[in-house]
N, CA, C and O atoms as a CHARMM CRD file, in Angstrom:
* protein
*
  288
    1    1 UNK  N    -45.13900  11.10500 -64.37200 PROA 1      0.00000
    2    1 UNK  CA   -45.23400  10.73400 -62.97100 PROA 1      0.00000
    3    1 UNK  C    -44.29300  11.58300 -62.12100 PROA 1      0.00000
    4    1 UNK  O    -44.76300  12.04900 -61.08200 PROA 1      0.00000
    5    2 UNK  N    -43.02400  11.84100 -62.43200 PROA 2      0.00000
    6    2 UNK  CA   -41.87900  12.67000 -61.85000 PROA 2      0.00000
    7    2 UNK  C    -42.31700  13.83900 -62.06900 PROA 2      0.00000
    8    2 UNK  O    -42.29300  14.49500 -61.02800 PROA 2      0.00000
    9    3 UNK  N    -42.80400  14.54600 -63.15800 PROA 3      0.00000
   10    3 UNK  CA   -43.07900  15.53800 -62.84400 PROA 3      0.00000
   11    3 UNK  C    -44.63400  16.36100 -61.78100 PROA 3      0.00000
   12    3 UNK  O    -44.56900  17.49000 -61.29500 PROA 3      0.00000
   13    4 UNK  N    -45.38200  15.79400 -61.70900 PROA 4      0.00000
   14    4 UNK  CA   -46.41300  15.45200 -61.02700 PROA 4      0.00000
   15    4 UNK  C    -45.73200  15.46800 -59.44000 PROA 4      0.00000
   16    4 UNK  O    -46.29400  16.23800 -58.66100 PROA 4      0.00000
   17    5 UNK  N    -44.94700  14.93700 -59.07900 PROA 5      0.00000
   18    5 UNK  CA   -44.58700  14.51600 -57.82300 PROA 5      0.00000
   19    5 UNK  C    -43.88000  15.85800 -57.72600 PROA 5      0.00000
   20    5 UNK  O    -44.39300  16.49700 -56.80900 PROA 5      0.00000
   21    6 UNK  N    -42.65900  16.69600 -58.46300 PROA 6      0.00000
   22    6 UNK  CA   -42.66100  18.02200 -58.07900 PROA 6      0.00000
   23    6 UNK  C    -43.12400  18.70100 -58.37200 PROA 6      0.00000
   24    6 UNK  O    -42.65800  19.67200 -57.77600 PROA 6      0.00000
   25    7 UNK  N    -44.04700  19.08600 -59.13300 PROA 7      0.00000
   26    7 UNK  CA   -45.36600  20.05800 -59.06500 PROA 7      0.00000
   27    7 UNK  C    -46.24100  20.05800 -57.86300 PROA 7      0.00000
   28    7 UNK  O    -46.73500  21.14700 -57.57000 PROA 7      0.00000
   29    8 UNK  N    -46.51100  19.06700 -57.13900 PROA 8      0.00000
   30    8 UNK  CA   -47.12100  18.73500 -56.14000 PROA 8      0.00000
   31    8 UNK  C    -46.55700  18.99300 -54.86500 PROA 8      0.00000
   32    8 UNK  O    -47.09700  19.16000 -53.77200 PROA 8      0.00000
   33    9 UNK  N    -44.90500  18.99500 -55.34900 PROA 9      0.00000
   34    9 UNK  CA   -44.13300  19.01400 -53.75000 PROA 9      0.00000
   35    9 UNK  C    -43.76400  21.18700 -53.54500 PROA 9      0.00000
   36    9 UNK  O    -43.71400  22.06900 -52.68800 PROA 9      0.00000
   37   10 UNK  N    -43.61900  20.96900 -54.98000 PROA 10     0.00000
   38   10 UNK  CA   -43.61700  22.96900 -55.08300 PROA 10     0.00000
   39   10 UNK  C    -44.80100  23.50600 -54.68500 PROA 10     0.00000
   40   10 UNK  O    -44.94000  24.18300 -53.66600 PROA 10     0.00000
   41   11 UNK  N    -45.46300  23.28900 -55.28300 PROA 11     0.00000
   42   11 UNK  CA   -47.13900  23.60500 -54.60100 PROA 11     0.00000
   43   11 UNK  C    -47.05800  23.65000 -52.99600 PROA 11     0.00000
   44   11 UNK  O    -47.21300  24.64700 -52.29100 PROA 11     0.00000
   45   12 UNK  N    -46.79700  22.41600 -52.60900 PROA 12     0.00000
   46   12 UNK  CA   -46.98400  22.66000 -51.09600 PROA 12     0.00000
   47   12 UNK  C    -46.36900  23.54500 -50.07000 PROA 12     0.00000
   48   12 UNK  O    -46.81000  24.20300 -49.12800 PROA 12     0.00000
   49   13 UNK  N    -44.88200  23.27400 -50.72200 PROA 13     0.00000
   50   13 UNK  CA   -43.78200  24.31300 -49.71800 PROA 13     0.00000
   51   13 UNK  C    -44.27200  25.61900 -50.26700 PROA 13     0.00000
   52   13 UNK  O    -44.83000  26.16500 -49.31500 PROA 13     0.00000
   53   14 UNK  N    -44.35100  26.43400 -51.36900 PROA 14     0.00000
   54   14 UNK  CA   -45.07100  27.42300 -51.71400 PROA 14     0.00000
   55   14 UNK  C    -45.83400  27.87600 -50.57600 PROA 14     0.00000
   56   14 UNK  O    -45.45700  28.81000 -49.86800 PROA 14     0.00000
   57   15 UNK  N    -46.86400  27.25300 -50.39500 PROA 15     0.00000
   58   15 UNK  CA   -47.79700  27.17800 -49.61600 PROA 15     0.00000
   59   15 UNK  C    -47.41300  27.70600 -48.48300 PROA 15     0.00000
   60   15 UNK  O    -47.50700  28.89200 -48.16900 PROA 15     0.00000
   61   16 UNK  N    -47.06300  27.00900 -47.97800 PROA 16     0.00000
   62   16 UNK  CA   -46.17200  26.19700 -46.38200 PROA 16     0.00000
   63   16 UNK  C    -45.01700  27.79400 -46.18300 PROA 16     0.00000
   64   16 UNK  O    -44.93400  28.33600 -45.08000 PROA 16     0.00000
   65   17 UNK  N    -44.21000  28.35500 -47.45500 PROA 17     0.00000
   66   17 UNK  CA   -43.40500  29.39000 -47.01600 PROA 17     0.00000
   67   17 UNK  C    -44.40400  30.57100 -46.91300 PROA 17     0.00000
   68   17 UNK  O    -44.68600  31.30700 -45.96800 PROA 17     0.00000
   69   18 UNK  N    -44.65400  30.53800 -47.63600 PROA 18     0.00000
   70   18 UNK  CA   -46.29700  31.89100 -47.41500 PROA 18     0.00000
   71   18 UNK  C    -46.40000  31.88300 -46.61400 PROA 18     0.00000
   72   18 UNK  O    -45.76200  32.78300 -46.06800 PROA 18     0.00000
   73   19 UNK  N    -47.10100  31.11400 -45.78500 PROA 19     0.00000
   74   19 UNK  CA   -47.61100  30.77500 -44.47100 PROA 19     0.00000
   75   19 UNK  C    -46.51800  31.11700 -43.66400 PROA 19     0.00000
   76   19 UNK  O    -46.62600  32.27400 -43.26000 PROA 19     0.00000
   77   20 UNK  N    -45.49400  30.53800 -43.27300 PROA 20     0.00000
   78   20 UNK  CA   -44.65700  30.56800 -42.53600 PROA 20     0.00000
   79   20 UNK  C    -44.01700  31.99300 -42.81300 PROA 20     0.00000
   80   20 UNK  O    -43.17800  32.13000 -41.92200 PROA 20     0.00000
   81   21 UNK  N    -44.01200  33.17200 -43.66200 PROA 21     0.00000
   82   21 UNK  CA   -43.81200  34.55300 -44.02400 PROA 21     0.00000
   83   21 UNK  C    -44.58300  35.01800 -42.86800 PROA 21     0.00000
   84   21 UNK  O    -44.20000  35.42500 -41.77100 PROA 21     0.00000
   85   22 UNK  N    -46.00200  34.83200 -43.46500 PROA 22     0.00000
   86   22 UNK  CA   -47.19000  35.76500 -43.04800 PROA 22     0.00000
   87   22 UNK  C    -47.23800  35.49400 -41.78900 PROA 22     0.00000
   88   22 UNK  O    -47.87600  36.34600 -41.17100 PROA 22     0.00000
   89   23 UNK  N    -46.65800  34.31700 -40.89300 PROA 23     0.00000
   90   23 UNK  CA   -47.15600  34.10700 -39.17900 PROA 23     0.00000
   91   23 UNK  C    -45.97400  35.10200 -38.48700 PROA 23     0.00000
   92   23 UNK  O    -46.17100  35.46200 -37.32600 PROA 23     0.00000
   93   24 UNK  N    -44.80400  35.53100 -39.15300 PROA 24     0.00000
   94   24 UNK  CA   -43.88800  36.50600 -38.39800 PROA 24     0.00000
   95   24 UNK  C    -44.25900  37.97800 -38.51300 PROA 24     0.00000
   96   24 UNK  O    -44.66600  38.68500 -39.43500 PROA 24     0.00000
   97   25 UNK  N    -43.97000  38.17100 -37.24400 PROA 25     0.00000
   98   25 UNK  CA   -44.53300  39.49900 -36.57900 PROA 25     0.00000
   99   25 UNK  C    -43.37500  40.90000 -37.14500 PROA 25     0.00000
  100   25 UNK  O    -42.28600  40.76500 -36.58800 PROA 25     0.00000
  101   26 UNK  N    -43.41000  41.97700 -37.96800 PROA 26     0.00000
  102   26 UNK  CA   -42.72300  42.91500 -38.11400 PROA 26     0.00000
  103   26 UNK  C    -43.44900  43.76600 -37.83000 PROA 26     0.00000
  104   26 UNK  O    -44.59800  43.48500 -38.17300 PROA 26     0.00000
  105   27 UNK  N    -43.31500  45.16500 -37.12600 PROA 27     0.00000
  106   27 UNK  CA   -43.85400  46.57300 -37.20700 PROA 27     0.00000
  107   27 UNK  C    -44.94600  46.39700 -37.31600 PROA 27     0.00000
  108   27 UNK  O    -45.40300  45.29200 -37.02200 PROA 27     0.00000
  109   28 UNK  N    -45.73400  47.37600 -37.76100 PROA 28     0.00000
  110   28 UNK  CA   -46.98400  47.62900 -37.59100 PROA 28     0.00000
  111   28 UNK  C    -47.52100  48.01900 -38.92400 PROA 28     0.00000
  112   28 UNK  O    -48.14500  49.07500 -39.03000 PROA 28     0.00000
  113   29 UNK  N    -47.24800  46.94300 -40.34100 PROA 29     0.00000
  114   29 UNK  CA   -47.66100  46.99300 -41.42900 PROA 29     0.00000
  115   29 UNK  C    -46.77100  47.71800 -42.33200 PROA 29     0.00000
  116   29 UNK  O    -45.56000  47.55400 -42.48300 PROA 29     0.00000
  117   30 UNK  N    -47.75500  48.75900 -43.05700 PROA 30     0.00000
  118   30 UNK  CA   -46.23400  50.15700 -43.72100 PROA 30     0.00000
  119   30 UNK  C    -45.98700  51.26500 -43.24800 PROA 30     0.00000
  120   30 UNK  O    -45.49700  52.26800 -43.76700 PROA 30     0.00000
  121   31 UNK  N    -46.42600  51.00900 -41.99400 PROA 31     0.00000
  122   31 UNK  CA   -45.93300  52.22500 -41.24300 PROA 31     0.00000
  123   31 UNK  C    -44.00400  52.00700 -41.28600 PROA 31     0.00000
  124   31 UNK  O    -43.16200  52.79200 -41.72300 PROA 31     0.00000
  125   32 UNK  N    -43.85000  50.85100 -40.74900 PROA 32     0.00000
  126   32 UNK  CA   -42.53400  50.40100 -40.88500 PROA 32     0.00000
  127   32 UNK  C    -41.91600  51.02500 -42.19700 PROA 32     0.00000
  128   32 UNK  O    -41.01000  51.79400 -41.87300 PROA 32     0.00000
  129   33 UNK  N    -42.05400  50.97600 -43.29900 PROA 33     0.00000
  130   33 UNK  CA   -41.71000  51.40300 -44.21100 PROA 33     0.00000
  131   33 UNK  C    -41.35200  52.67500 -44.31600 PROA 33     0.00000
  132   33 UNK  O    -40.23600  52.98300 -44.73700 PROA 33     0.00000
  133   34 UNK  N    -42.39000  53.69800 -43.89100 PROA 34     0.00000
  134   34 UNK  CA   -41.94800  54.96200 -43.53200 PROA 34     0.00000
  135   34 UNK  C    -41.68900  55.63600 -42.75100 PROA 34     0.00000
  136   34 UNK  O    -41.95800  56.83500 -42.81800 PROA 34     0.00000
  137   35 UNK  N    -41.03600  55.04800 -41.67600 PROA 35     0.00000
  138   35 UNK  CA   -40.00800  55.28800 -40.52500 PROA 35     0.00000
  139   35 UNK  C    -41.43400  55.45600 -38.98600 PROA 35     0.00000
  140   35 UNK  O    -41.68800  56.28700 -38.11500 PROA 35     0.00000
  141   36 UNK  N    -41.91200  54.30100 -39.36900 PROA 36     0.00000
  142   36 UNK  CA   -42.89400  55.18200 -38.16600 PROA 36     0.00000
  143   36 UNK  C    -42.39000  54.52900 -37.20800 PROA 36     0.00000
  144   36 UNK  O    -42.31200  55.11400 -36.12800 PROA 36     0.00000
  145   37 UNK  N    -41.87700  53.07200 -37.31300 PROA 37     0.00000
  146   37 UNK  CA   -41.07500  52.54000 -36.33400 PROA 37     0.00000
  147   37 UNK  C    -40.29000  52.32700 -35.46600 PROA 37     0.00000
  148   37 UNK  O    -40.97100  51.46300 -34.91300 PROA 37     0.00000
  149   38 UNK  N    -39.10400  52.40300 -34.65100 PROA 38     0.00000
  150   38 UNK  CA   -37.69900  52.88100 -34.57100 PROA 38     0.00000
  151   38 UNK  C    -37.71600  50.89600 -34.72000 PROA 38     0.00000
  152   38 UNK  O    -38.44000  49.92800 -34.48600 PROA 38     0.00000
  153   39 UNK  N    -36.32300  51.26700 -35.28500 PROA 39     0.00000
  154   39 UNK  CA   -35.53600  50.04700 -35.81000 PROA 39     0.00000
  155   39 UNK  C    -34.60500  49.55800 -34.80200 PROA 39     0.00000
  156   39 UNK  O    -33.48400  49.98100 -35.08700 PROA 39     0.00000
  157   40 UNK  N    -34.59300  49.03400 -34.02500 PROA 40     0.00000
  158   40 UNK  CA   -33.75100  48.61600 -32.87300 PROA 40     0.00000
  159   40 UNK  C    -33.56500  46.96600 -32.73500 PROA 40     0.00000
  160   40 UNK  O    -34.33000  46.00200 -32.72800 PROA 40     0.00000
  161   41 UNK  N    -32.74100  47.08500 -32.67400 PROA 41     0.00000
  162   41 UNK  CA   -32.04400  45.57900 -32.42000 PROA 41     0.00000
  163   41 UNK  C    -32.44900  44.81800 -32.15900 PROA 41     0.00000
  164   41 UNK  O    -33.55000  45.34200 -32.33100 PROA 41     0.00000
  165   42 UNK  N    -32.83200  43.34000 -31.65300 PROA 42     0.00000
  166   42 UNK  CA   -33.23000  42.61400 -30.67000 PROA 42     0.00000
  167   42 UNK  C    -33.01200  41.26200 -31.00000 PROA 42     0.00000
  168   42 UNK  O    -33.72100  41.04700 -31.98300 PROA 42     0.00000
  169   43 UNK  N    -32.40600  40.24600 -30.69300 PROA 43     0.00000
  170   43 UNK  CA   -32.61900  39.01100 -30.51600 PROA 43     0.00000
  171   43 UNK  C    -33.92700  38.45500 -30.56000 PROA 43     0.00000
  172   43 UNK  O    -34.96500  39.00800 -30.19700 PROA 43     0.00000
  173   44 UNK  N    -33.76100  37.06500 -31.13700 PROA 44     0.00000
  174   44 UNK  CA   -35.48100  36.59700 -31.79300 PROA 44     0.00000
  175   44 UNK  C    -35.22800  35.59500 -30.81600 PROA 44     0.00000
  176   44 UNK  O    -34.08600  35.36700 -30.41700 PROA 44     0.00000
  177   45 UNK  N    -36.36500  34.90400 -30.35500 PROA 45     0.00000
  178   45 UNK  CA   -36.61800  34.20300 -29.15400 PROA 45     0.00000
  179   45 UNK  C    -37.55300  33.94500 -29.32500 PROA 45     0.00000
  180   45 UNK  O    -38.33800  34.76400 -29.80300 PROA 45     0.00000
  181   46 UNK  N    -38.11700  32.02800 -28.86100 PROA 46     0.00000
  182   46 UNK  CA   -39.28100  31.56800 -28.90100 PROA 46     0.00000
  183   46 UNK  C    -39.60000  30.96600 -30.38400 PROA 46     0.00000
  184   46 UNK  O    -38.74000  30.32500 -30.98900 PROA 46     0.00000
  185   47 UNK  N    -40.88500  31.21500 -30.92400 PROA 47     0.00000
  186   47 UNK  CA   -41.36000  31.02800 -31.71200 PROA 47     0.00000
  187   47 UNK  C    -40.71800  32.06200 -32.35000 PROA 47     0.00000
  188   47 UNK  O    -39.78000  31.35500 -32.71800 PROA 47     0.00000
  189   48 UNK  N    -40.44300  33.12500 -32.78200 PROA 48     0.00000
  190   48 UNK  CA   -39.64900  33.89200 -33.67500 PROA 48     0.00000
  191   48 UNK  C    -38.80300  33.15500 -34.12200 PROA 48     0.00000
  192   48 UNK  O    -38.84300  32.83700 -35.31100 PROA 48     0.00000
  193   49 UNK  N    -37.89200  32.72900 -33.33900 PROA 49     0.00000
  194   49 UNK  CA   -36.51100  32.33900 -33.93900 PROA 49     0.00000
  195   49 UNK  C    -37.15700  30.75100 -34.25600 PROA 49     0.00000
  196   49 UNK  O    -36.24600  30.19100 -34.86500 PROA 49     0.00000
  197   50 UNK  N    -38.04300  30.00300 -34.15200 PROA 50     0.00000
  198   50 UNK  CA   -38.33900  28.81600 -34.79500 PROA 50     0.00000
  199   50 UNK  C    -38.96200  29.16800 -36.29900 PROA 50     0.00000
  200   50 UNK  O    -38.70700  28.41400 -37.23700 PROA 50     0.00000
  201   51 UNK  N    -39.83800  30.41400 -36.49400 PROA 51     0.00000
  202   51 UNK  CA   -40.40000  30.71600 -37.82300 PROA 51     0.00000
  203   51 UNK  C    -39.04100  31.19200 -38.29500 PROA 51     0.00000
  204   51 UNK  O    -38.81100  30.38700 -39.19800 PROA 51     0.00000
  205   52 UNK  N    -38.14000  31.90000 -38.24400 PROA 52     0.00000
  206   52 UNK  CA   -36.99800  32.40900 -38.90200 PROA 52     0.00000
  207   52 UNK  C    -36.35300  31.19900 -38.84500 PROA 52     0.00000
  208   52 UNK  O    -36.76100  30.84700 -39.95200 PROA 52     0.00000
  209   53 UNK  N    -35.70600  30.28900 -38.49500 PROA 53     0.00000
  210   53 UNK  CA   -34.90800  29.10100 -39.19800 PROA 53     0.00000
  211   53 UNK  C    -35.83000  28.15300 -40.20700 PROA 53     0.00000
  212   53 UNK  O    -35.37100  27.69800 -41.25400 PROA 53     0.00000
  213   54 UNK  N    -37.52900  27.85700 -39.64400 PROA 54     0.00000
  214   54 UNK  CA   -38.40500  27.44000 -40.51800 PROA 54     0.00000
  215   54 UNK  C    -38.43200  27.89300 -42.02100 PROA 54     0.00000
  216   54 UNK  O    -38.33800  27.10400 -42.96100 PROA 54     0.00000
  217   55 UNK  N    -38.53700  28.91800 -42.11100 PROA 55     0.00000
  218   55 UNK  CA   -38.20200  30.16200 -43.38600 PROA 55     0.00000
  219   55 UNK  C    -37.23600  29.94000 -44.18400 PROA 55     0.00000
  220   55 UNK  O    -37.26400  30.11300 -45.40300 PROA 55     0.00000
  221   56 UNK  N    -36.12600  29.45600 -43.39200 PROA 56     0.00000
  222   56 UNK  CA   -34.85900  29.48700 -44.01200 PROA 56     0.00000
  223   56 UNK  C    -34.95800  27.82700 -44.47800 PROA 56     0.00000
  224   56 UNK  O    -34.57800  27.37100 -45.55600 PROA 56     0.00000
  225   57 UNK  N    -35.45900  27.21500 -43.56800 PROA 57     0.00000
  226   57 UNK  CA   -35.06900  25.79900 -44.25500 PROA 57     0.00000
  227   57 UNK  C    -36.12700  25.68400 -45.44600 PROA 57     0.00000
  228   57 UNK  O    -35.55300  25.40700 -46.49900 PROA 57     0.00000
  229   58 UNK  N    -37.50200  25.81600 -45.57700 PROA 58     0.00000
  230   58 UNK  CA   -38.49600  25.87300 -46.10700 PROA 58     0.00000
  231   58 UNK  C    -37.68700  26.33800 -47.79000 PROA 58     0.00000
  232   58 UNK  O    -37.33400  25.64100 -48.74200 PROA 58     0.00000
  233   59 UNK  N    -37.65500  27.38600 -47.60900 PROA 59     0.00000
  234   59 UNK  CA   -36.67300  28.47000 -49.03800 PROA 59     0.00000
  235   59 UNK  C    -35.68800  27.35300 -49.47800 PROA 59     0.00000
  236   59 UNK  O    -35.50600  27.00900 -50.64600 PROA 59     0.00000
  237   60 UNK  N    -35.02500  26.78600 -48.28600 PROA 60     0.00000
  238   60 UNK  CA   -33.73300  26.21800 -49.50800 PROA 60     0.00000
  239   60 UNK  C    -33.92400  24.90500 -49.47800 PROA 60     0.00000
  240   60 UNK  O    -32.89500  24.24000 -49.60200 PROA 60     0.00000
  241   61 UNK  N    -35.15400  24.18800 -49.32300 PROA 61     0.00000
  242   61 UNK  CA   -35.77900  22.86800 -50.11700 PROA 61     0.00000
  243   61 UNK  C    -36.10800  23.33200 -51.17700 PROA 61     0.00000
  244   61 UNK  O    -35.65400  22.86400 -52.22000 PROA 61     0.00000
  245   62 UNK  N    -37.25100  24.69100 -51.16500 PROA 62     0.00000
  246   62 UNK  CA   -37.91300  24.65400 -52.24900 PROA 62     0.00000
  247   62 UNK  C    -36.92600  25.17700 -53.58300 PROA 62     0.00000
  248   62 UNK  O    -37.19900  25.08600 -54.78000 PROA 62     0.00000
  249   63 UNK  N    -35.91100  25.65100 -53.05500 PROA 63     0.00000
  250   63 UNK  CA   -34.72600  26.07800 -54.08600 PROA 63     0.00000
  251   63 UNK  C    -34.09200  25.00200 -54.53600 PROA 63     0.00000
  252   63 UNK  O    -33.26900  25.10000 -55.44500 PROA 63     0.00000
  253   64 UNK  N    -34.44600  23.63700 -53.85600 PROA 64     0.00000
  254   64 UNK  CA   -33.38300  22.59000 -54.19300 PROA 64     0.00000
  255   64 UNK  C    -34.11400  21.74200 -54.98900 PROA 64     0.00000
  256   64 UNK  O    -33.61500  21.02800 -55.85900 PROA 64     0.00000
  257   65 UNK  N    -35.57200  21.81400 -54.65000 PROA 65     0.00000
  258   65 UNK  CA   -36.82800  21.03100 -55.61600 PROA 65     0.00000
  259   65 UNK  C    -36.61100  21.82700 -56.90500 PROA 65     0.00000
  260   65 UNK  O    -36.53000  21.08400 -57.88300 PROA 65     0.00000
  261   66 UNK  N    -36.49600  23.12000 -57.17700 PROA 66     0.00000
  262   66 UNK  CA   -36.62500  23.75100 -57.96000 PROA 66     0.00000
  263   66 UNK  C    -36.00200  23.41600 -59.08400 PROA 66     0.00000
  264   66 UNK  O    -36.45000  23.19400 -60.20900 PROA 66     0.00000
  265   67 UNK  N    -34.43300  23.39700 -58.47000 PROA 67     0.00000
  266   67 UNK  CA   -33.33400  23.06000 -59.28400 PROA 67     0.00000
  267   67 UNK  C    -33.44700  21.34700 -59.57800 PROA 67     0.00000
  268   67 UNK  O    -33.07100  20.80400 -60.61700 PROA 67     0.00000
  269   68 UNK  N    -33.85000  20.88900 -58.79700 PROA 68     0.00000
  270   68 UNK  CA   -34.20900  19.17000 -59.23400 PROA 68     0.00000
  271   68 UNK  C    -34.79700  18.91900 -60.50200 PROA 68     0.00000
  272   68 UNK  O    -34.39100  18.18200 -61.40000 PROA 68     0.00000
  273   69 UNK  N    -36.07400  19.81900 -60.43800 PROA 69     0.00000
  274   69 UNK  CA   -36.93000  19.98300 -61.16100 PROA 69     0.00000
  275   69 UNK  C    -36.48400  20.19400 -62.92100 PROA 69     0.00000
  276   69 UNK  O    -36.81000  19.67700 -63.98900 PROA 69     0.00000
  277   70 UNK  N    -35.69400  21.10700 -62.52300 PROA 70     0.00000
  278   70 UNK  CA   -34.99800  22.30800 -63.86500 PROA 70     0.00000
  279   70 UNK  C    -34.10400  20.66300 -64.37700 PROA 70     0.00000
  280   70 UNK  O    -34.61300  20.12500 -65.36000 PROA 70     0.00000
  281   71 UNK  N    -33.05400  20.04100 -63.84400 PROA 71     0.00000
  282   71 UNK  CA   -31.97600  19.56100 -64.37800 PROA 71     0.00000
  283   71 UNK  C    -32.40400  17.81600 -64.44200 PROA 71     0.00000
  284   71 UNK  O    -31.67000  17.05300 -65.07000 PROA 71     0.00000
  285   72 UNK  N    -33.65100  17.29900 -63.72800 PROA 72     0.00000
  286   72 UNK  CA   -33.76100  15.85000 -63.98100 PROA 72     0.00000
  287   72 UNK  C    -35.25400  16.06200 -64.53900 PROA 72     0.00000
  288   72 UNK  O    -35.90800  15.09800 -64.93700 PROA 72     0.00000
């Protein structure tokens, strides 16, 4: 039953961080990669900076389910 319930809860945030990866906006694919970009600074604002703390909280549930998982 416990394990079921985090298999089910990993599954989702999985999900859910994918998602929340793939909706933030970088460069223009791999061009970025090979300098087609210029790299300049900028403050995240709006929905940026809500998917970038989303990201971050998302990652360190699923790091904390993970480890739940591993030790109970």
């Amino acid at each position: 039953m416990k394990e079921t319930i985090y298999n089910s809860l990993q599954i989702v945030l999985a999900v859910l961080l994918v998602a929340i990866i793939l909706l933030q906006q970088k460069g223009a694919g791999l061009s970025g990669v090979f300098g087609g970009t210029s790299n300049i600074y900028s403050t995240k604002r709006g929905i940026d900076k809500i998917l970038h703390y989303a990201t971050i909280g998302v990652a360190i549930v699923f790091f904390g389910v993970s480890l739940a998982r591993l030790f109970f």
